[in-house]
C-alpha positions in Angstrom: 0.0 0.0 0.0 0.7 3.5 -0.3 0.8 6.5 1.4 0.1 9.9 0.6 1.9 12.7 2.6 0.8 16.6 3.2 3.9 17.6 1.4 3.9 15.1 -1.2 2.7 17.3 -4.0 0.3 19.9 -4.9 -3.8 19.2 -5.4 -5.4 21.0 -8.3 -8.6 23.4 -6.9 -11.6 22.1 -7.8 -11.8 24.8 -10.3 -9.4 23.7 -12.1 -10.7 20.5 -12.1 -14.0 21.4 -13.7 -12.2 23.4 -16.1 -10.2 20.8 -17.5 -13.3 18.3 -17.4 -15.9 20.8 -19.0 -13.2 21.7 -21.6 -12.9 17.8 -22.3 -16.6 17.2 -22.6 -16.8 20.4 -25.5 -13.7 19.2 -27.4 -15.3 16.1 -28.0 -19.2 17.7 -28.8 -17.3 19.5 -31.3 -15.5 16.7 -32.4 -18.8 15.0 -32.8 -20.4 17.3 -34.8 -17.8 18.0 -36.6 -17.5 14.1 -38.0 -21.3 13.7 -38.4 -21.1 16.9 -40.9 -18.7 15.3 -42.9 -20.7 11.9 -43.0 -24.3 12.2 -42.1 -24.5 8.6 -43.4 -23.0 7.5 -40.3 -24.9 7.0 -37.2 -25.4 9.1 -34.5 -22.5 9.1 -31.8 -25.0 9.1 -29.1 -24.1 6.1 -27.4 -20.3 6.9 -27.5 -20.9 10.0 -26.4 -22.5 9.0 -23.5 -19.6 6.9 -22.1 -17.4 9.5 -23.1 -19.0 12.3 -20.7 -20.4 9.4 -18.3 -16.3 8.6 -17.6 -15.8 12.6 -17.4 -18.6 12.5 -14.7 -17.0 9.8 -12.9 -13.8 11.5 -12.7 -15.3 14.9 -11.7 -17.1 12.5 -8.9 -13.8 11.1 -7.9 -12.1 14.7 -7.4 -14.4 16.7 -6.4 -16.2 17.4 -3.1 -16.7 15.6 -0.9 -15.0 12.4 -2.0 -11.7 14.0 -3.8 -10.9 15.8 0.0 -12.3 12.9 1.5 -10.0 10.2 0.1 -7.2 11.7 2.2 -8.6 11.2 5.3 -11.4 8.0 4.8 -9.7 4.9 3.7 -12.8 3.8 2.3 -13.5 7.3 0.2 -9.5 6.7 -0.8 -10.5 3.3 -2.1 -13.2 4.5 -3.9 -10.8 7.1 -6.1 -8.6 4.4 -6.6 -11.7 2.4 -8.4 -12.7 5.5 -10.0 -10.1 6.8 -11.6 -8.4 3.8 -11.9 -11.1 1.2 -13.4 -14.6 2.6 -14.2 -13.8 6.0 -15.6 -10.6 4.8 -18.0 -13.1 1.6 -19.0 -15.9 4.5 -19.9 -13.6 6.4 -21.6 -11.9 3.5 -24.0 -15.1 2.0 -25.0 -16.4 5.5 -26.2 -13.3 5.3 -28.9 -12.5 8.6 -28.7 -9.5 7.8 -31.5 -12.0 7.0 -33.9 -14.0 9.8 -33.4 -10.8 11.9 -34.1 -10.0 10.1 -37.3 -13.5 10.7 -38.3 -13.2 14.0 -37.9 -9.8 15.3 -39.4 -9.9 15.5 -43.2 -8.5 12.8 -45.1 -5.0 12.8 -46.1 -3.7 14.5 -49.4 -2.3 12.4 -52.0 1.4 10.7 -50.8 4.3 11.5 -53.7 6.5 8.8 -53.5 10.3 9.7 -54.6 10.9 6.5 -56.8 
């Protein structure tokens, strides 16, 4: 196990926290509506999206008030980050292939000249 000291490194304020979250969350609505302009054939990212911003939520629940001071007190409330951040909200996260979305959304490449 372990341990977590008061001089150990510097916490983010919350502020910051929801900053970087809610700044998450928009890149990828953007993203999304950028990719479904350039193929309205494709299906609605609805689902994805979900998990996306339902793994943003369980972060913001893992570091924010009351369990993010919480954890460094409560043993239980410290175990409950650790699933958090370390299980739920990565698995939420992967399965709403975010990578895809990207490629989906970038333009597709220009023509490769080959030097042969």
């Amino acid at each position: 196990m372990h341990t977590h000291t008061a001089t150990g490194g510097t916490v983010p304020s919350p502020s910051t926290i929801v900053l970087v979250l809610v700044a998450a969350a928009a890149g990828h609505l953007l993203l999304v509506r950028r990719a479904r302009r350039r193929n309205p054939a494709l299906p609605p990212g609805r689902p994805r999206s979900g998990l996306f911003l339902g793994g943003l939520a369980l972060l913001a629940v893992a570091l924010l008030p009351p369990l993010g001071p919480a954890a460094h007190t409560d043993f239980r409330a410290h175990m409950a980050q650790h699933l958090l951040i370390g299980m739920y909200a990565p698995l939420a996260l992967v399965l709403s292939a975010p990578v895809t979305l990207l490629l989906r959304a970038l333009p597709p490449p220009g023509p490769v000249w080959s030097s042969r």
